[in-house]
Structures are given as C-alpha cells and as structure tokens.
C-alpha positions as CSV (number, residue, x, y, z in Angstrom):
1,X,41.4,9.1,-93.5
2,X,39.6,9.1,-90.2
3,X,41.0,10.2,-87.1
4,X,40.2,8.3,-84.0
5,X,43.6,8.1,-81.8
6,X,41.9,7.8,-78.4
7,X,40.9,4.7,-75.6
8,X,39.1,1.7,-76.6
9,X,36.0,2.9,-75.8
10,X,36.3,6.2,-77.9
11,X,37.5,3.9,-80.4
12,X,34.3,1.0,-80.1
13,X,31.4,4.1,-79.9
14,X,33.2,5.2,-83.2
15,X,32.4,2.7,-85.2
16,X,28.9,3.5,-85.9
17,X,30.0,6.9,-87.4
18,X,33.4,4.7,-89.5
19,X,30.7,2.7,-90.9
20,X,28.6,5.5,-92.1
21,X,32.0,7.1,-93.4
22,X,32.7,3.8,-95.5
23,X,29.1,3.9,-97.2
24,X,29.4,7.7,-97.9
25,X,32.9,6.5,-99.9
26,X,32.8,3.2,-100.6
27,X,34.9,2.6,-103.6
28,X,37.9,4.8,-101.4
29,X,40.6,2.8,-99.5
30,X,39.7,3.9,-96.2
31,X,42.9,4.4,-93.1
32,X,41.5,4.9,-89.5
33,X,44.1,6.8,-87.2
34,X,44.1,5.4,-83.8
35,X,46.6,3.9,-81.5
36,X,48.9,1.4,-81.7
37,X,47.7,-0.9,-78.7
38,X,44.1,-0.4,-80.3
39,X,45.4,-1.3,-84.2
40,X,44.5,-5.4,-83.3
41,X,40.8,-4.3,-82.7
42,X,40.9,-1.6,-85.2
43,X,40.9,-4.6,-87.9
44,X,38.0,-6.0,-86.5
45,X,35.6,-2.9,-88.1
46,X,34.7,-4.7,-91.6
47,X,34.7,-0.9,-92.2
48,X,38.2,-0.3,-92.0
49,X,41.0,-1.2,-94.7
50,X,44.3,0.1,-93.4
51,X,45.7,1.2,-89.6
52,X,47.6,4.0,-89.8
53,X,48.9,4.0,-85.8
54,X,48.9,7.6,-83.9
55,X,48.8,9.4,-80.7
56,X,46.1,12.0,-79.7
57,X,46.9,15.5,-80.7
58,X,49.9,14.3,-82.7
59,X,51.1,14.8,-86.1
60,X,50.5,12.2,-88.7
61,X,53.1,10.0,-90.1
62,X,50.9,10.3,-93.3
63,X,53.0,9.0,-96.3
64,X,51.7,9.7,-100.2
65,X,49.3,12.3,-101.5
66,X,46.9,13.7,-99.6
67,X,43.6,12.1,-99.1
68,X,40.7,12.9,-101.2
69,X,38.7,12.8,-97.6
70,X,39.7,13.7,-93.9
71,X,37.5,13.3,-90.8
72,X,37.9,14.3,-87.6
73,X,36.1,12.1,-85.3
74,X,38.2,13.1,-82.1
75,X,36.8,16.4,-80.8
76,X,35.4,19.9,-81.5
77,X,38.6,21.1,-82.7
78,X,40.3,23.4,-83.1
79,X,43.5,21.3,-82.0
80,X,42.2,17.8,-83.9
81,X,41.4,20.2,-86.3
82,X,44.6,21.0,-87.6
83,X,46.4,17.2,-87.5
84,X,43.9,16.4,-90.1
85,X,43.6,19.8,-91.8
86,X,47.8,19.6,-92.3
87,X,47.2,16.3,-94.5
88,X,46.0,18.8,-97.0
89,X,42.8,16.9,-98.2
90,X,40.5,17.8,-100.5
91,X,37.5,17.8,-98.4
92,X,37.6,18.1,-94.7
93,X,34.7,16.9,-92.4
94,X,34.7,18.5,-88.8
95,X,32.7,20.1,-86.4
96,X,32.2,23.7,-86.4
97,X,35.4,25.5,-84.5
98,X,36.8,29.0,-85.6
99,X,38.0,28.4,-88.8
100,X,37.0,25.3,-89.4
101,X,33.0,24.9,-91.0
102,X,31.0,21.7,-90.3
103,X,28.0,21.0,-88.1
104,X,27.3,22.2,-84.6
105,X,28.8,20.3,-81.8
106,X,25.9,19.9,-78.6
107,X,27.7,18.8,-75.2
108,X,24.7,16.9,-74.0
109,X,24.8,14.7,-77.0
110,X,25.7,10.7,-77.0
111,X,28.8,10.7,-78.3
112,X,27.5,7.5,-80.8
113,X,25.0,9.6,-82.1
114,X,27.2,12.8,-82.2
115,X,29.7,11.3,-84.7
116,X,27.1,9.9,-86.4
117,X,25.2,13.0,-87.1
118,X,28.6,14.9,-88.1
119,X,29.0,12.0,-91.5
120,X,25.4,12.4,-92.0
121,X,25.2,16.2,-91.9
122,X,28.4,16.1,-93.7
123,X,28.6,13.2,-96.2
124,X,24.8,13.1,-97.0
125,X,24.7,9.3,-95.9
126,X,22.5,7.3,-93.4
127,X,24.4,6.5,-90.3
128,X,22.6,3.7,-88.1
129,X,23.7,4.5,-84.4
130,X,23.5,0.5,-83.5
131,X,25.9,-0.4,-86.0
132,X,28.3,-1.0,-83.4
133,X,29.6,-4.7,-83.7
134,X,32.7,-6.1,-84.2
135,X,34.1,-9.0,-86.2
136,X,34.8,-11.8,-83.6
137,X,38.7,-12.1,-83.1
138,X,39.7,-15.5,-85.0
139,X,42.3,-16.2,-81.5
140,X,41.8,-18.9,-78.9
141,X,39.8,-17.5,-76.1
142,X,41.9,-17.9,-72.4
143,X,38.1,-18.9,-70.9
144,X,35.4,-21.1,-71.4
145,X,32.1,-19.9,-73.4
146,X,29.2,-18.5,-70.5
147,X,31.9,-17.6,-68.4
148,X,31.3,-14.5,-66.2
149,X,33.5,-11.6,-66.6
150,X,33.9,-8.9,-63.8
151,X,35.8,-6.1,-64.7
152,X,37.2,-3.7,-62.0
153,X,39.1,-0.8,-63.5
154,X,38.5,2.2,-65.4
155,X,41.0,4.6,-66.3
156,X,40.2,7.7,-63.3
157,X,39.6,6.5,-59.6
158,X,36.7,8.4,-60.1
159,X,35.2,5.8,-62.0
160,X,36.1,2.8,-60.0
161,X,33.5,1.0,-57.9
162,X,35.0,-0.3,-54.6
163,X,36.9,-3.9,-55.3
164,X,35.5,-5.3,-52.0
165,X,31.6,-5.0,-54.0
166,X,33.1,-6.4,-57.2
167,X,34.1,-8.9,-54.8
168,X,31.1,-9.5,-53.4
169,X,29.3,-9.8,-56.9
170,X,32.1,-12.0,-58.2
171,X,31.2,-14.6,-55.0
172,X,27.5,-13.9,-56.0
173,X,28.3,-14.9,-59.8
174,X,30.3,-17.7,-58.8
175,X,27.7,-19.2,-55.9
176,X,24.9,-19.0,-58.6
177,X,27.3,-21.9,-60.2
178,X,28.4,-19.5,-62.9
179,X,33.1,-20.0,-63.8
180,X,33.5,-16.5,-62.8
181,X,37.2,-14.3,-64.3
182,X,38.3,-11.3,-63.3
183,X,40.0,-8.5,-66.2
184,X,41.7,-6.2,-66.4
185,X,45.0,-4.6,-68.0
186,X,48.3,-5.0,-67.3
187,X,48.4,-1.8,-64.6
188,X,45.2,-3.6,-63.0
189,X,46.5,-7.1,-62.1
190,X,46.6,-6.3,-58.2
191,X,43.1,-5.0,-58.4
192,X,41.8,-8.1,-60.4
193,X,43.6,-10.4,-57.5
194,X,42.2,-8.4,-54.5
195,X,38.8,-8.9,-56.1
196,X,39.1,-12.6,-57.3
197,X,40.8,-13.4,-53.6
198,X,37.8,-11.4,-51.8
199,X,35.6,-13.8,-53.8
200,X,37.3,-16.6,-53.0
201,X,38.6,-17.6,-56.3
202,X,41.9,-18.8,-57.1
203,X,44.6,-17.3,-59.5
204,X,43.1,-19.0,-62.1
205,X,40.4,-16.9,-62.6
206,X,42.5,-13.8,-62.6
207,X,42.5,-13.0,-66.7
208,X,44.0,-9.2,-65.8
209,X,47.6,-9.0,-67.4
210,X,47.3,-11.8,-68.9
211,X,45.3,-11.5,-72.3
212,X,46.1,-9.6,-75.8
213,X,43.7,-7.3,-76.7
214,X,42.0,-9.9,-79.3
215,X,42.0,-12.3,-76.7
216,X,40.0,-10.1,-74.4
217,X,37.9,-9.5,-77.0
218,X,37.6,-13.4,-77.5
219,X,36.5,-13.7,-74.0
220,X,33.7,-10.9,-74.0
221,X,32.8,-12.5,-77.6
222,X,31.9,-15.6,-76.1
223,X,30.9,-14.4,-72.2
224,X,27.3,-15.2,-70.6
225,X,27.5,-11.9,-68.6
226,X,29.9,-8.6,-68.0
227,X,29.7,-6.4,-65.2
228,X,31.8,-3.4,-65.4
229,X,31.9,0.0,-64.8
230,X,31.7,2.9,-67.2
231,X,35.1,1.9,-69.2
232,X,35.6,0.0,-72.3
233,X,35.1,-2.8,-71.1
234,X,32.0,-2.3,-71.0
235,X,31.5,-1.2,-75.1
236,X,33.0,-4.7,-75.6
237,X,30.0,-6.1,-74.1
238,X,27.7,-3.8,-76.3
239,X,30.3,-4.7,-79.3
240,X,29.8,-8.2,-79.7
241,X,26.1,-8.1,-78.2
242,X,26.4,-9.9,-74.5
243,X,24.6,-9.4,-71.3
244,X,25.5,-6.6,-69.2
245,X,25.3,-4.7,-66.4
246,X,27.2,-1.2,-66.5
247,X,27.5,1.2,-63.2
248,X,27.4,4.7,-63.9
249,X,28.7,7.5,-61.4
250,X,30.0,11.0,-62.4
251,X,29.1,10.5,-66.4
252,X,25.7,10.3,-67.3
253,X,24.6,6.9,-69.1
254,X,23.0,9.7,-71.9
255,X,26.5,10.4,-73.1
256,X,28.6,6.9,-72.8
257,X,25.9,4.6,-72.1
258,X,25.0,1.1,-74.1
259,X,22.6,1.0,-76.8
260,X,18.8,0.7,-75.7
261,X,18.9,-3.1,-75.9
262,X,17.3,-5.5,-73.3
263,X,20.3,-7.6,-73.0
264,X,22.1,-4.2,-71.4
265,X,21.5,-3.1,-67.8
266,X,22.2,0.4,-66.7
267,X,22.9,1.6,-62.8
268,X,23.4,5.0,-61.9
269,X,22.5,7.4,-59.5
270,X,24.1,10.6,-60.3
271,X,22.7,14.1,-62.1
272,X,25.8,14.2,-64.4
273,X,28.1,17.2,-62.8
274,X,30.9,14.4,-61.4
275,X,34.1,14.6,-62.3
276,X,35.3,11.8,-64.2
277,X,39.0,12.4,-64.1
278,X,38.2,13.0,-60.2
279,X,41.3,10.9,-58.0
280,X,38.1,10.1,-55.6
281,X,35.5,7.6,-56.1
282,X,32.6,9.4,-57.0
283,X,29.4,10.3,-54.7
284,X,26.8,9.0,-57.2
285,X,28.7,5.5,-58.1
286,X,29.2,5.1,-54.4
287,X,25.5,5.5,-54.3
288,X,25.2,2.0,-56.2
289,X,24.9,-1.1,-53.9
290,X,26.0,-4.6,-53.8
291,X,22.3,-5.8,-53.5
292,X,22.0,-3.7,-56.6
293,X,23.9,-5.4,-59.2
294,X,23.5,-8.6,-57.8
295,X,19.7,-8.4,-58.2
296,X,20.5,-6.8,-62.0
297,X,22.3,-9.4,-62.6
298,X,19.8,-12.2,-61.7
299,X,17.5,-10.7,-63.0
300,X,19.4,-10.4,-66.4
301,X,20.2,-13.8,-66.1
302,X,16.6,-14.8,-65.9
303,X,15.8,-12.9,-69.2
304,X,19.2,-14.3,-71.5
C-alpha cells in the first residue's frame, strides 16, 4: 500500500518513486491511496493495480489483512505516519520522524527525487527520477492534436500570473496560426473566459469546466505546447512528454520544477522565500513578462 492522497501534481511527481516501489515488490498486488477525483489518472501508472480512494490525513478504509508493505509517500510524518502505521503492516517505509525510523528528510530537496531516494534507501531498489510518464487515456480528446493549451489557474492566488498576460500570450499563440484552448477546472471557468475573451477567442476555445480528468489528460497527451504556471497542469505536460513553458514565482523550480529536458522551459525570478499559499500574486512571478513567455515560447516552437 502506498499513500499518496494529495493534488494532481503531488500525485504526477510521485510516480517515479510508485514505480520504484512496484520493482522493489513486484510479485505484490500493489493499492495507491489517493483521492477520488485523482482515481481516473491514478490508473494510468502501469505501476499501479488497485485505487483504494482517500483524503489527506484521514483514516483508511483498508479492508482485509494488513499489508505485507506500507509507504508513506505524503510527508515527513509524524501525522501521515500514523494512517499508514494503523494498517498494521509488516514493514513500514517512512521518513525519519519521532518514532518512526526511515531515511532523513532534506527541505531543499525536489520532491521527485525525495521520494525516490526514500524507496531506494528503503527498499534497496533503483529508482529512475524521469520515470514520470503516464499511459495515454484511451478517451476522445475535446481538441484537435497541436492545439495550444494555456492554463491559468493554480490552486493559491499566489501562484497565479495575471489573466490579462495569459491573455496576451493566448493572442500571441493564436496570431502565430496556432488553435489556441484555454483550461482549467470547474472553479476556474470565469478565469479561462476572461483570458480566452482578452485574446479574442470565442467560447469555443474555453475547455475549463468542461473536460474529465482523462479527457484533460487526452488534450495535454496530444498538445503542441502548454503554458502554465507552477500547478499540475504543468506535470501533465512533463507526464506525457510535450512542450512547455512553466512560470515560477514564490516556489523555486529546484523543488517542483520539470525534468531537465529540452522540450521544457522554465521562467522564474524569485530566491525561493515566497509564500505559496500567499492570497497575493507573488513579487517574483509578477517579475515575469509578457515579452518573456512569448519569446519562450517561439523559441520553443522553433526547437519541437
């Protein structure tokens, strides 16, 4: 059992360390913990065989006898700790916390390579940070192949680059010829119309509200570029492999940032003391300029 109830992209840089988990046990059935709106994705990982749906910092509706193996891959305990410790398993893997052995958590870690290195100090396996790809969804995609997908939200206002730029880079997408749709979830449907009308785009190209998870996934499977902010969005773009470009503000890129691949673009102008849960847009992200992406972009474009 691995526990992984969090947001999609806790769940997408998690994979990596799943993967290793499977290879350490690969003749065990192997349940992943994580939410229900996430249990469509979940089956994507070729490493998972069972969703077992929770909610962060919850008991778990565990039914049988207790696993033979119990990983937490949500935090640095002690309170993940114990919803995995009170499955009684026979061997728990978790970060050191009082009480609890296991390796040494580091804060300035990437949190890829930190759960990898927790089922490789633990299990004694090889854990390949870039084994981050999904399975493509086998849904209809709602847009055509190459489109361009700009992507607005993120959970904290913090985090949230002004919708008049994403405006601007939409147009700038869209001018270079490019069918342009705006995401988003179902709490961010105004947002994706303000930017798709400051673009100039009809209601057709608003996708926000109006896609499953799989067929979001669908989309970004089959996109010719992503440009998003620092949200899960963007690990759905390093998932399935597509170009991106990914603005950074109060995290550093060194903790949630995409893999060191040429097809991923990186903006950020911050020293990594923002707030992310901040209610105000933050200093560094503000920092990052229209002129800025677009020219990522292009340039992007040019390469893929």
């Amino acid at each position: 059992m691995v526990l992984r109830p969090l947001g999609l992209g806790d769940l997408l840089t998690g994979v990596s360390a799943i993967r290793a988990v499977r290879a350490a046990v690969p003749d065990h059935r192997l349940v992943l913990a994580t939410t229900a709106a996430l249990e469509p994705l979940a089956a994507l990982v070729d490493a998972v065989d069972e969703v077992l749906p929770a909610r962060e910092l919850e008991p778990l509706d565990w039914a049988g006898p207790p696993p033979e193996l119990a990983v937490d891959l949500h935090g640095k305990g002690p309170a993940s700790h114990v919803v995995v410790a009170d499955l009684h398993p026979e061997r728990l893997l978790t970060f050191a916390s009082p009480g609890y052995p296991g390796p040494t958590w580091y804060p300035d870690e990437h949190e890829v390579r930190r759960w990898c290195r927790l089922v490789a100090e633990g299990l004694g396996v090889d854990a390949d940070p870039d084994a981050l790809d999904l399975a493509v969804p086998n849904v209809p995609a709602p847009a055509p192949a190459g489109v361009a997908l700009v992507h607005p939200g993120a959970a904290f206002p913090g985090r949230r680059w002004p919708a008049d730029r994403f405006a601007a880079v939409a147009r700038h997408l869209a001018a270079r010829g490019l069918e342009v749709r705006v995401t988003g979830g179902p709490a961010e449907v105004a947002l994706a119309r303000a930017v798709a009308e400051g673009a100039g785009l009809g209601e057709e190209a608003v996708l926000a509200g109006r896609t499953t998870i799989l067929e979001l996934a669908a989309v970004v499977a089959g996109a010719g570029v992503v440009v998003s902010g620092d949200t899960g969005m963007a690990h759905l773009a390093t998932a399935y492999r597509r170009p991106s470009v990914v603005l950074f503000g109060p995290v550093s890129p060194a903790l949630w940032g995409p893999p060191p691949r040429p097809q991923h673009v990186v903006l950020w102008h911050g020293d990594g003391t923002g707030d992310p849960w901040s209610a105000e847009l933050d200093p560094a992200l503000d920092e990052v300029t229209v002129d800025e992406v677009t020219a990522a972009l292009d340039g992007l474009l040019a390469r893929t």
